[in-house]
C-alpha positions in Angstrom: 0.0 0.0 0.0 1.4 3.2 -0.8 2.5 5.9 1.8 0.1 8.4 3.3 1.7 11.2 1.0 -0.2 10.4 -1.8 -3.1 11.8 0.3 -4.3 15.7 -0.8 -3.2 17.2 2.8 -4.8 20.8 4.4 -3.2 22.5 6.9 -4.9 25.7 8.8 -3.2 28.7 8.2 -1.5 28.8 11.8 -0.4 25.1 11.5 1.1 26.0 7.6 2.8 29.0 9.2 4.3 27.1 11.8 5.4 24.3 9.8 7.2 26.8 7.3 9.1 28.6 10.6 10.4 25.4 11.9 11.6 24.3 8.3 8.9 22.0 7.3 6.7 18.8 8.7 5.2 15.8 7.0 2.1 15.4 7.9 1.3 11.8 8.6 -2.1 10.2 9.3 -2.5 8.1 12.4 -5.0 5.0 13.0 -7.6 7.5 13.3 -7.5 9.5 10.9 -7.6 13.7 9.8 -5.8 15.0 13.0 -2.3 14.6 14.4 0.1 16.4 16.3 3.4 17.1 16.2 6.5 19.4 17.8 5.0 22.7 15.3 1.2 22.1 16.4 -1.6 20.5 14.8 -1.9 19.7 11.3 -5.3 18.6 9.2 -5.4 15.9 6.4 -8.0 16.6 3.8 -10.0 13.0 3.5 -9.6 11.7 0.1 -13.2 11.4 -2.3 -13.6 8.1 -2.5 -17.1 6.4 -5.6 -19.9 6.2 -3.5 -20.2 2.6 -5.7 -23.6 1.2 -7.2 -25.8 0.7 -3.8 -26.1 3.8 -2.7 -29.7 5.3 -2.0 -31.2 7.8 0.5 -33.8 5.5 2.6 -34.0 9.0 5.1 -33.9 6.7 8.4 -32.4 9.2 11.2 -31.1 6.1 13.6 -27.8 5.1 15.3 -28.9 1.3 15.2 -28.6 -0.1 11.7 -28.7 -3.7 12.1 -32.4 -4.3 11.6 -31.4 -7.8 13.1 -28.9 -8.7 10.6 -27.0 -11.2 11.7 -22.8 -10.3 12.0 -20.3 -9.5 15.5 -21.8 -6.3 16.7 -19.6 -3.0 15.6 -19.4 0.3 17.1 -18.6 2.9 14.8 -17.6 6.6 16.0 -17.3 9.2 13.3 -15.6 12.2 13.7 -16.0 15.1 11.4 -13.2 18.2 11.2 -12.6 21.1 9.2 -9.9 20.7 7.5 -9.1 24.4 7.5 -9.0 24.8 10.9 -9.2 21.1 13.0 -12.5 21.9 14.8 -15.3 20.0 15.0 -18.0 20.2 13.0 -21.3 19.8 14.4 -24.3 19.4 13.0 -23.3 17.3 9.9 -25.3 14.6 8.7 -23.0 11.3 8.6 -24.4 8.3 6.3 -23.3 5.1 6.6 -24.0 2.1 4.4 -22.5 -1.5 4.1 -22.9 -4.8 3.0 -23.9 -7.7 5.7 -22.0 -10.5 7.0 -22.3 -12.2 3.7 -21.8 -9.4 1.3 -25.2 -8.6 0.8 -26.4 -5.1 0.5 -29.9 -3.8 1.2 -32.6 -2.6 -1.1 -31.7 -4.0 -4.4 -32.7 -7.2 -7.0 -29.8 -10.0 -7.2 -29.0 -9.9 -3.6 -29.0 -12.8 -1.0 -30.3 -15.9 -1.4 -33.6 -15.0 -2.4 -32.8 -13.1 -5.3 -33.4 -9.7 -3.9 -33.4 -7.0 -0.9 -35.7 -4.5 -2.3 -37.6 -2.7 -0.2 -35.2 -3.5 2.8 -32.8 -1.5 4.3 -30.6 -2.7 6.8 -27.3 -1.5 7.4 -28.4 1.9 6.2 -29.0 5.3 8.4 -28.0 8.5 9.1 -26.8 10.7 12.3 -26.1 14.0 12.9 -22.7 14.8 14.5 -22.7 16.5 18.2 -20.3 19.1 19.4 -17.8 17.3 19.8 -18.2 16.8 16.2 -18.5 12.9 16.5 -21.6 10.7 15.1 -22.2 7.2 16.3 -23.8 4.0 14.5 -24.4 0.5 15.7 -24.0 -2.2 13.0 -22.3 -5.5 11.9 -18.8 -6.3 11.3 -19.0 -5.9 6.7 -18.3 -9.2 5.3 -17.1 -9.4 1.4 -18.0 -9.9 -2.3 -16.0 -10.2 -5.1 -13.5 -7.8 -6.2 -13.2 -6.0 -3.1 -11.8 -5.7 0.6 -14.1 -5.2 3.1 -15.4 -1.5 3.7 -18.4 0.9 4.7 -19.3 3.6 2.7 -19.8 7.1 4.6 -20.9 10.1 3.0 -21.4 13.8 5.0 -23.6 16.6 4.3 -23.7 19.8 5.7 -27.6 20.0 6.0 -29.9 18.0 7.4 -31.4 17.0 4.3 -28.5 15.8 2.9 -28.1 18.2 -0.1 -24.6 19.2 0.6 -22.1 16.5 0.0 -19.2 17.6 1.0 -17.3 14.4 1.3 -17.9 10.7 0.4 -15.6 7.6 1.4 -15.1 4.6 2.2 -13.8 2.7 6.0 -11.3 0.0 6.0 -10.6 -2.6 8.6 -7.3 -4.6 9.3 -6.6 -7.0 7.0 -5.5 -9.7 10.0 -8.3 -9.4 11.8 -10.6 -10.0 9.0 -9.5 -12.8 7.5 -9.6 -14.7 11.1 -13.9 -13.5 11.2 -14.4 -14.4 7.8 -12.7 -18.3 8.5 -13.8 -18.7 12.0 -17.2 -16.4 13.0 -20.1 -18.7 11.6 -22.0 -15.8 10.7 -19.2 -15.3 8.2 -18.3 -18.5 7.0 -18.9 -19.1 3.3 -18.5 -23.0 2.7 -14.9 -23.3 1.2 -15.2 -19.5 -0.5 -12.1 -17.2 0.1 -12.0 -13.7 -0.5 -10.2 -12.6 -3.6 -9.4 -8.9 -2.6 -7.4 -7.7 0.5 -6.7 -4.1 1.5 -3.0 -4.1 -0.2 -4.8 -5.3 -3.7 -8.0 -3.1 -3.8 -7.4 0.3 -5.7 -10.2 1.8 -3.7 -8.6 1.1 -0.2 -5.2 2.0 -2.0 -6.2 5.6 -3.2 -7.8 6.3 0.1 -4.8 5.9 2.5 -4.3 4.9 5.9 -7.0 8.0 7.0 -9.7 6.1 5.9 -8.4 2.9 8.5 -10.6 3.1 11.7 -9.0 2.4 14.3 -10.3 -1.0 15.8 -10.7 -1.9 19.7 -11.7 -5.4 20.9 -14.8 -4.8 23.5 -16.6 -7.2 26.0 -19.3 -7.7 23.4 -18.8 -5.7 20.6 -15.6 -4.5 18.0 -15.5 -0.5 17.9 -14.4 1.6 15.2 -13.1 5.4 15.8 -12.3 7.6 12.6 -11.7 10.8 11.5 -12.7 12.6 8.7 -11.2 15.9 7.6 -13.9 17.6 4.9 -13.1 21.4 3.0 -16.9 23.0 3.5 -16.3 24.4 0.1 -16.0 20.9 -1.7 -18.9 19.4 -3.4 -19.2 15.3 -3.9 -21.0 15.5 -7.0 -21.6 12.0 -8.5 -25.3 11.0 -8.5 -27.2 8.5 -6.4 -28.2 5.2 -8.5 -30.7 4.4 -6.1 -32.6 0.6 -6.6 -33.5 0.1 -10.2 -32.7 3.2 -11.4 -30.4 4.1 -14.5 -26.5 3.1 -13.3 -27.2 0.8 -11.1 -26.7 -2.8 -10.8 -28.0 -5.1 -13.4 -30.8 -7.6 -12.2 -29.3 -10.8 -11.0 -25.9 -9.2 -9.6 -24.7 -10.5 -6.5 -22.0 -7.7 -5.5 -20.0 -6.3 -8.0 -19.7 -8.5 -11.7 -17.5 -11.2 -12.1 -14.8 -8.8 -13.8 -15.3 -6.2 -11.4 -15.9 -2.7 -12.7 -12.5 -2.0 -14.1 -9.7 0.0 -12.7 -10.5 2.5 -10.5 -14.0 2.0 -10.0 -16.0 0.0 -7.4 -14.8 -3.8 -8.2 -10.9 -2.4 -8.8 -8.7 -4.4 -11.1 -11.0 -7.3 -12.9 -10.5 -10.9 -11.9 -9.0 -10.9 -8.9 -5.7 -13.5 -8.3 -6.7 -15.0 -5.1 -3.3 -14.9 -2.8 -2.7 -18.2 -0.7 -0.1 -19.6 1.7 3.0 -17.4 2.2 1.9 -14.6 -0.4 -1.2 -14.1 1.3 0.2 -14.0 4.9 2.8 -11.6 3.8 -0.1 -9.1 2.3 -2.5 -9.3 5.0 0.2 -8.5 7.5 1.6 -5.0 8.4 4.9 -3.9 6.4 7.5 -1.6 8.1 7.8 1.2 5.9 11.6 1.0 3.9 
């Protein structure tokens, strides 16, 4: 995975300033995310615009608990939204969050699950509006995977409650290690001989991101929880459209996750026909690399 530089980065005017007088700082992300802080004061990373991929749709359900009884270990996720200008919170933004299950199936669409279809559902979908501290919270399932990619949530923020201003939209990753021992050992999870094809070192989404966009993960007495931070420019504008179930863009009829081939360089399914890594390749990309 490439280094955090390739990541646009934002400092406030004061923290630019400083780092000029004292010769120069790289900024570098930590585990969670848009905010560290070093010798010269703080600096602000700019998250990186992630494609929103083909299951995205408004279902306007203000909730913090997502999991409409889906099955899947129980997650805590804890957003927190900056401005990138000058690292304070934000409050008031409307934080969307919206996955796949335990098995890689995604709400409100035809060709999903093992009936053929989730329309009209929508679990693992919601919205919350960050407090003064600038954080929003969800309750959900650990994502599971489908072809072509690693697993991930997808998070957009708006500045208005009615979620016309996008001013950012992403996607959360989740260490590699820890994933692969749910998705061979949590039943909820197990797929009957089935191995995931894309890990976070070999999906071009997860790549372009950066380590920003990697929550930092806690093991609780009875659920996993996720802290991030997300640094947004109020100015910016995520512009690509909502597909919504059955409407022009979205998924063809029949699709399970992405297509076979994926959706090509750069888009949701990353690079097509994934090579699936096994035995000492695999270990060596799931686990963390020291920087050279």
């Amino acid at each position: 995975m490439p280094h955090e530089t390739k990541i646009n980065i934002a400092l406030s005017r004061r923290s630019a300033l400083t780092a000029g007088l004292f010769g120069g700082l790289a900024a570098v992300a930590g585990p969670a995310g848009a905010r560290t802080t070093t010798a010269a004061g703080e600096v602000c990373l700019i998250t990186p615009q992630a494609t929103q991929g083909p299951y995205w749709f408004d279902p306007k359900l203000e909730r913090a608990d997502i999991t409409e009884g889906r099955k899947g270990l129980p997650l805590r996720i804890a957003i927190r939204v900056l401005e990138g200008a000058t690292c304070a919170p934000i409050r008031d933004a409307r934080v969307d969050v919206w996955h796949c299950d335990a098995q890689g199936v995604y709400s409100g669409y035809e060709g999903q699950g093992p009936t053929g279809s989730t329309k009209g559902e929508t679990f693992l979908r919601g919205h919350q509006p960050t407090g003064a501290d600038g954080v929003a919270t969800f309750l959900t399932v650990y994502p599971g995977w489908y072809q072509g990619r690693t697993p991930h949530v997808h998070v957009k923020v708006f500045l208005d409650e009615e979620g016309t201003t996008n001013v950012l939209t992403c996607q959360l990753f989740f260490p590699d290690a820890l994933s692969e021992w749910l998705f061979s050992n949590a039943p909820d999870y197990v797929r009957g001989g089935q191995t995931r094809d894309t890990l976070n070192r070999t999906d071009g989404i997860a790549r372009g991101q950066g380590y920003s966009t990697f929550g930092a993960i806690s093991e609780q007495a009875d659920h996993y929880a996720m802290t991030v931070t997300l640094g947004v420019d109020r100015a910016a504008r995520s512009e690509e459209g909502g597909f919504g179930p059955g409407e022009p863009g979205g998924p063809p009829p029949g699709m399970m996750g992405p297509p076979p081939g994926g959706f090509g360089p750069g888009g949701e399914g990353g690079p097509p026909h994934q090579q699936v890594l096994t035995g000492g390749e695999r270990i060596a990309a799931i686990l963390p690399k020291a920087a050279s």
